[in-house]
C-alpha beads as a LAMMPS data file, in Angstrom:
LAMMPS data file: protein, C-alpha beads

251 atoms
250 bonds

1 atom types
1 bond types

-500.0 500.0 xlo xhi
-500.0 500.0 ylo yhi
-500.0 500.0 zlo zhi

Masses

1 110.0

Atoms # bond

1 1 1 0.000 0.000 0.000
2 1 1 1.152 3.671 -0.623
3 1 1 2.403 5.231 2.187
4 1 1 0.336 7.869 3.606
5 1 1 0.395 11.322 3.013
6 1 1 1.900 14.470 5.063
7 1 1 -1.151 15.921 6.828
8 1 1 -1.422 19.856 5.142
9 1 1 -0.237 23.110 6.525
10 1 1 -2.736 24.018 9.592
11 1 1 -3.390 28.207 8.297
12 1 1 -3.744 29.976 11.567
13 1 1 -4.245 34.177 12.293
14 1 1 -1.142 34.898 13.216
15 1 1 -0.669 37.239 16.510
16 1 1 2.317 38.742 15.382
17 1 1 2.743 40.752 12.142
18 1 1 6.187 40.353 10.253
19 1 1 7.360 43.956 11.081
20 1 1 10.308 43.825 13.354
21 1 1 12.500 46.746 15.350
22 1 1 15.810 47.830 13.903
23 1 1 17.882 44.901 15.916
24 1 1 21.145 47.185 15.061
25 1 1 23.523 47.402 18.062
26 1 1 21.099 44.591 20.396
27 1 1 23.595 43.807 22.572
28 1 1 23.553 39.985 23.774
29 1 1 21.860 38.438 26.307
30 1 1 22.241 36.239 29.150
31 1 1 24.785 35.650 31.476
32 1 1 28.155 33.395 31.297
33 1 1 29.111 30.516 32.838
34 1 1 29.129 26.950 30.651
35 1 1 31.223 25.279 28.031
36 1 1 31.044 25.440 24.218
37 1 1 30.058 22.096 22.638
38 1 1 32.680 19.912 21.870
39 1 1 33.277 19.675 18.079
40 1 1 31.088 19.842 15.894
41 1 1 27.908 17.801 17.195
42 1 1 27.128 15.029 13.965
43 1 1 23.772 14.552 12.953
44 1 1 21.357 12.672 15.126
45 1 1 19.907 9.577 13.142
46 1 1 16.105 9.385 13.477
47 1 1 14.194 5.967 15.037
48 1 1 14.120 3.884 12.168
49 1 1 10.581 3.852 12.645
50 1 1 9.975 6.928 11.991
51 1 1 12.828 7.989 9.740
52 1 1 10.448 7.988 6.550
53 1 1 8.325 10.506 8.881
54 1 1 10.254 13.898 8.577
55 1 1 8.138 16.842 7.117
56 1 1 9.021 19.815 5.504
57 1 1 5.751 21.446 6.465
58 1 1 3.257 21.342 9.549
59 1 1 5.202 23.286 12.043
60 1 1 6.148 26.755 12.541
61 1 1 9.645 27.046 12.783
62 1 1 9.727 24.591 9.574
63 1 1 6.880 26.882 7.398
64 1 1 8.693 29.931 8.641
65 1 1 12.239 28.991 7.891
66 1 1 13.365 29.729 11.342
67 1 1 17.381 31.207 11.714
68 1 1 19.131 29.373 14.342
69 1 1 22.643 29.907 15.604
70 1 1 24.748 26.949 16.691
71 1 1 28.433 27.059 18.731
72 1 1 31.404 24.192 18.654
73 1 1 34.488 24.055 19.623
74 1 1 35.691 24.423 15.801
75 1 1 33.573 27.457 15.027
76 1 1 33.553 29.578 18.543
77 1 1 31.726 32.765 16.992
78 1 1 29.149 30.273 15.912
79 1 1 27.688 28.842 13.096
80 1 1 24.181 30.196 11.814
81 1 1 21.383 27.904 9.655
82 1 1 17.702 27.436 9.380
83 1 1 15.196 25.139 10.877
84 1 1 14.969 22.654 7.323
85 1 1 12.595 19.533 8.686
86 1 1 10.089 18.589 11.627
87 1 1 10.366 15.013 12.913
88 1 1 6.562 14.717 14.934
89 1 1 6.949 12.172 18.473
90 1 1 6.402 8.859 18.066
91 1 1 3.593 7.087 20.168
92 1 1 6.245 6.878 23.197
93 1 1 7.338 10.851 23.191
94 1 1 10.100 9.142 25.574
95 1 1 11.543 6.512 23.283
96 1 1 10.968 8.961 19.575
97 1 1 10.360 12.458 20.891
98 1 1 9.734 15.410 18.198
99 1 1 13.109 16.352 16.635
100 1 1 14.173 19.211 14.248
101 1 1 16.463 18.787 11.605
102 1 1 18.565 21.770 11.090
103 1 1 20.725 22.998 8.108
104 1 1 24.058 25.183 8.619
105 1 1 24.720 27.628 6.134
106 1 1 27.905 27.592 3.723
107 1 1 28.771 23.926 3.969
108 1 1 25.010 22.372 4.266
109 1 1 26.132 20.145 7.548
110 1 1 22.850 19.304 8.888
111 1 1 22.082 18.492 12.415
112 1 1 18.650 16.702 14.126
113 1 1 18.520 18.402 17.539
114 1 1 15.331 18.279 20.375
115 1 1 13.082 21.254 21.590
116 1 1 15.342 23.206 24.278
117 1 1 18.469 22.895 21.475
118 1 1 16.461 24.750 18.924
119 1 1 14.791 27.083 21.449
120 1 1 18.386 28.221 22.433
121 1 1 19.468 28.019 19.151
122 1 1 16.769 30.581 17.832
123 1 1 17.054 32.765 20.808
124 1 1 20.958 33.229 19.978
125 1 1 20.739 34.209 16.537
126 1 1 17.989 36.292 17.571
127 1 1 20.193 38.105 20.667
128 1 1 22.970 38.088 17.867
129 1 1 25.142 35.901 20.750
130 1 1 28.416 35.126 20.111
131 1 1 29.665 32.008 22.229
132 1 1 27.456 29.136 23.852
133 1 1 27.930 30.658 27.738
134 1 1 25.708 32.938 27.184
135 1 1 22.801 30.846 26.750
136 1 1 24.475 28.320 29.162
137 1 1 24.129 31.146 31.946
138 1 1 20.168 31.781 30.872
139 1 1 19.326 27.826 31.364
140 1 1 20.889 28.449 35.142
141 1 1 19.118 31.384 35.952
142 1 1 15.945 29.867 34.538
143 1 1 16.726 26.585 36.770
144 1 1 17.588 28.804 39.402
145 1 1 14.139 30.237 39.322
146 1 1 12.543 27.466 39.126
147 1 1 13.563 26.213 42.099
148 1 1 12.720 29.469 43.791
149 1 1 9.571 29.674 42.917
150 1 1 8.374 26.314 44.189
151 1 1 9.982 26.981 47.479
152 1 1 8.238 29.797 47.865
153 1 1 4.844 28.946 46.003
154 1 1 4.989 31.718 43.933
155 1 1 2.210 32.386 41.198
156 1 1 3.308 32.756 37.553
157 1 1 2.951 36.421 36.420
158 1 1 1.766 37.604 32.976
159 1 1 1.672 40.635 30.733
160 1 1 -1.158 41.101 28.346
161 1 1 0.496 43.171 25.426
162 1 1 -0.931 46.078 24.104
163 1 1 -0.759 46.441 20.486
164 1 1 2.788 46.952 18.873
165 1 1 4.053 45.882 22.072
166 1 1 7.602 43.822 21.960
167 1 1 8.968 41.199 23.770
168 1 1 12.057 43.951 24.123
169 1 1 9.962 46.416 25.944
170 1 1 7.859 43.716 28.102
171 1 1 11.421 42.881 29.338
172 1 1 12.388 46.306 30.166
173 1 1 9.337 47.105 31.593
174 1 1 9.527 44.976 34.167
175 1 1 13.286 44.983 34.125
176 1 1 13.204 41.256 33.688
177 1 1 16.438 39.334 31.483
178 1 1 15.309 39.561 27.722
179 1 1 16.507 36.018 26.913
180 1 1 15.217 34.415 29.525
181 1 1 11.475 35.927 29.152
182 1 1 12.062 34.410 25.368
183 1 1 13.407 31.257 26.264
184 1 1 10.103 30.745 28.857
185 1 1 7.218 31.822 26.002
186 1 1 8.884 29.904 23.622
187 1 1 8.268 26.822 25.406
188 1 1 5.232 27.804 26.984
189 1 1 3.254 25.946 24.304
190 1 1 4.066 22.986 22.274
191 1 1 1.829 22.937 19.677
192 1 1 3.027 22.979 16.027
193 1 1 1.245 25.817 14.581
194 1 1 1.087 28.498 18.164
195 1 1 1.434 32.187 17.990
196 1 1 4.200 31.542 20.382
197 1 1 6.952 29.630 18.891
198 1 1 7.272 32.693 16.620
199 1 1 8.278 35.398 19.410
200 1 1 11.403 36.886 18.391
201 1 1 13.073 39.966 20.742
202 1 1 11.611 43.066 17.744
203 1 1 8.113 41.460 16.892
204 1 1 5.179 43.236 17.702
205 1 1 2.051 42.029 18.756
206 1 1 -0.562 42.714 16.417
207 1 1 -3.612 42.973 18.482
208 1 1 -3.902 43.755 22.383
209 1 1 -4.142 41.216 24.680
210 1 1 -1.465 38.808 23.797
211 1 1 0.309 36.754 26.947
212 1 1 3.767 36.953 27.701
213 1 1 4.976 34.676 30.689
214 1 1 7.007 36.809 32.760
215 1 1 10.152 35.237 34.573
216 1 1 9.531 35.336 38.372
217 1 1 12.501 37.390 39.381
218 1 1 14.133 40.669 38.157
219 1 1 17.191 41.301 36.986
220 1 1 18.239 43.094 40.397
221 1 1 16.998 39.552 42.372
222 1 1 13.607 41.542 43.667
223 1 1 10.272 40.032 42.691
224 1 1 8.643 41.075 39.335
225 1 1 5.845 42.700 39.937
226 1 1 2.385 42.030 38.630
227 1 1 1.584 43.977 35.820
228 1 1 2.358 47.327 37.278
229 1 1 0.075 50.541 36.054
230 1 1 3.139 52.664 35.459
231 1 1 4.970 50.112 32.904
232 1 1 1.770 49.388 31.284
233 1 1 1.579 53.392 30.551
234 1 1 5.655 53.365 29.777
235 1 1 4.569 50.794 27.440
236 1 1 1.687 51.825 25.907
237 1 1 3.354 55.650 25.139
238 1 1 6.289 53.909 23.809
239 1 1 3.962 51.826 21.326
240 1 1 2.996 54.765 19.726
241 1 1 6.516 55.960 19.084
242 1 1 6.947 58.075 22.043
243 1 1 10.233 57.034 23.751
244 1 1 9.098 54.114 26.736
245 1 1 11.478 54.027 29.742
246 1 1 12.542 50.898 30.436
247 1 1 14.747 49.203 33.165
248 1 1 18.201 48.572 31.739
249 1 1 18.606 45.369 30.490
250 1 1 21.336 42.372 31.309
251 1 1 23.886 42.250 28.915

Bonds

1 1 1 2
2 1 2 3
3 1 3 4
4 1 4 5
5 1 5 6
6 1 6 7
7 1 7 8
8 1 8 9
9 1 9 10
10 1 10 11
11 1 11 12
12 1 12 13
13 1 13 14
14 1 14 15
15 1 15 16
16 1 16 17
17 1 17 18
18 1 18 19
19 1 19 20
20 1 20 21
21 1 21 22
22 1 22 23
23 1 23 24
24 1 24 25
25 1 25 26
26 1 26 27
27 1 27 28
28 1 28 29
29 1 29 30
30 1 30 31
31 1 31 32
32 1 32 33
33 1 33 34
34 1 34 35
35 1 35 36
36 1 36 37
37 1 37 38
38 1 38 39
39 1 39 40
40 1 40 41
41 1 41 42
42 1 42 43
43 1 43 44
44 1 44 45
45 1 45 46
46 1 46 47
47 1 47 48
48 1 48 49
49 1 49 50
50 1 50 51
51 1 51 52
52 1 52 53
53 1 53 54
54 1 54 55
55 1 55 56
56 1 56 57
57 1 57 58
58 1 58 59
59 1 59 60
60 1 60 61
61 1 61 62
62 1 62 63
63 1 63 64
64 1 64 65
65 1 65 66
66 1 66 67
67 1 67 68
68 1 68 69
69 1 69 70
70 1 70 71
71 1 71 72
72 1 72 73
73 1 73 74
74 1 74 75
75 1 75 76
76 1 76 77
77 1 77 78
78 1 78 79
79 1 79 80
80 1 80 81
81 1 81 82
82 1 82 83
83 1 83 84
84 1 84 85
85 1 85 86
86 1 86 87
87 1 87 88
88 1 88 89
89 1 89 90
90 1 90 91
91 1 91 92
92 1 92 93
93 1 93 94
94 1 94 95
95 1 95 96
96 1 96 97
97 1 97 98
98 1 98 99
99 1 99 100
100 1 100 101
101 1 101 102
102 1 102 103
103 1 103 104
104 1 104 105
105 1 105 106
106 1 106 107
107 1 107 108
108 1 108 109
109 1 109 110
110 1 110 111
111 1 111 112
112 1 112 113
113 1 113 114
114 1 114 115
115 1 115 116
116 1 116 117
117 1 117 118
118 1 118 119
119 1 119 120
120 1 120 121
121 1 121 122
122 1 122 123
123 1 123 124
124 1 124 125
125 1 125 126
126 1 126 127
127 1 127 128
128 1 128 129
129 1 129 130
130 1 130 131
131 1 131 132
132 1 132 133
133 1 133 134
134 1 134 135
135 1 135 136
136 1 136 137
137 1 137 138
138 1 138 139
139 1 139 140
140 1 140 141
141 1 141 142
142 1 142 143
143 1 143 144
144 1 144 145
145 1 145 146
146 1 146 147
147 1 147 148
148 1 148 149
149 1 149 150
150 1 150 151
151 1 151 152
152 1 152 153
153 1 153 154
154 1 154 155
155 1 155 156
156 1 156 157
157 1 157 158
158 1 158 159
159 1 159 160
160 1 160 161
161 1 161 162
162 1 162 163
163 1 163 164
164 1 164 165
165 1 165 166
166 1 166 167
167 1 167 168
168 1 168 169
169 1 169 170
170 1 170 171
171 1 171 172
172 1 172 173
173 1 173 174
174 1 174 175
175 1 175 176
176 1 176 177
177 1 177 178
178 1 178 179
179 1 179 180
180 1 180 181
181 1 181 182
182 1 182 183
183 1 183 184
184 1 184 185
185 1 185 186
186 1 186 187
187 1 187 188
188 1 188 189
189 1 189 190
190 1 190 191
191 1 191 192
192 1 192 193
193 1 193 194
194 1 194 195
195 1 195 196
196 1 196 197
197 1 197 198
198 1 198 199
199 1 199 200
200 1 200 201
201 1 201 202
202 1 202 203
203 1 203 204
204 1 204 205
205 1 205 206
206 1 206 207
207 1 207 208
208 1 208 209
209 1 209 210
210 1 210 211
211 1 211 212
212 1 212 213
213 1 213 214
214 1 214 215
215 1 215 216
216 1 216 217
217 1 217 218
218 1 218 219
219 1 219 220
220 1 220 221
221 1 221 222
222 1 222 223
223 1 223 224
224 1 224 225
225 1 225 226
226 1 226 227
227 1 227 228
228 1 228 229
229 1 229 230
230 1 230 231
231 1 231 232
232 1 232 233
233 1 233 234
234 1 234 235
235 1 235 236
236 1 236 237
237 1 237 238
238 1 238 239
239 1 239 240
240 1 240 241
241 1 241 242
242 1 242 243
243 1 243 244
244 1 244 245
245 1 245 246
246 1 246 247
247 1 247 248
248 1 248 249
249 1 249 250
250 1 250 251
């Protein structure tokens, strides 16, 4: 029998338009503190069962052609590429979980990485990063917080953006690490086809009322607050192209 085919494209109304801020001059994000990857990391081979299964369409880092930036030991400025194929879980997500198969530019290497590799991956060539510490430092301060947070039974905030709002200014707003804010929405929903896995740091939200998860600490240790009036009004001025103050962010 034929084998079956790819299900379609799932067309969804997209939150965010395509207009992005000038990202000249973003300086990077995150913190140090971890270890480049050791050589150049060789493709992943798929579960034979479902290595006939990899789609070029059907998620949203695939259908958008997603940049990523990826750091080894060869290349230490990094090597940028695209998000090429979508590998969906197998029945046991443990035994065949969802992979990505991503294509480096210049020499066409390819590598099949999971979730948090390509979340990291998109938020560095989104920060413009230049070595694998500083994402290494944003996974610690996100564990970090994690572990806070349940200690001390702490409720998740939220911002609800206004339109034009960016993940940039949420950040400064609240004076909350940039990456880290990016590196929690973008895996605040694993669907294939959610508004979410398309944040990037200059995107604006096309329509009011859009959730951003906010990391539970500031980048000054206090507690973020919840959803003070005075940011929302920073905010909402700098929207319309009146200069917003925000808090300065981490470097």
């Amino acid at each position: 029998a034929a084998p079956a085919a790819a299900p379609p494209s799932v067309p969804t109304a997209r939150v965010w338009d395509d207009s992005s801020e000038d990202e000249a001059g973003l300086p990077p994000g995150g913190a140090g503190g971890g270890l480049a990857g050791h050589g150049r990391r060789r493709p992943r081979p798929a579960p034979a069962a479902q290595s006939l299964a990899w789609r070029s369409k059907g998620h949203a880092w695939v259908e958008s052609r997603h940049k990523v930036r990826r750091f080894f030991e060869t290349t230490p400025g990094g090597v940028d590429g695209l998000v090429a194929q979508y590998l969906p879980p197998g029945k046991d997500e443990d035994e065949d979980p969802e992979m990505w198969r991503v294509v480096h530019d210049g020499d066409g290497d390819e590598e099949d990485l999971d979730f948090d590799d390509v979340v990291d991956a998109l938020i560095a060539k989104d920060l413009n990063h230049k070595s694998a510490d500083e994402m290494e430092g944003v996974r610690h301060e996100e564990e970090r917080q994690e572990r806070l947070s349940r200690a001390q039974r702490l409720e998740t905030r939220s911002h609800h953006c206004s339109e034009n709002q960016t993940p940039r200014l949420v950040a400064g707003l609240y004076g909350v690490s940039l990456p880290l804010l990016l590196r929690l929405n973008l895996k605040s929903d694993r669907g294939s086809m959610t508004d979410h896995l398309l944040l990037k740091a200059g995107t604006r939200a096309s329509k009011r009322g859009f959730v951003l998860l906010l990391p539970a600490f500031r980048i000054d240790g206090a507690r973020t607050e919840a959803e003070p009036q005075q940011a929302a009004a920073r905010g909402r001025r700098g929207a319309k192209g009146r200069p917003a103050q925000p808090h300065p962010q981490a470097a």
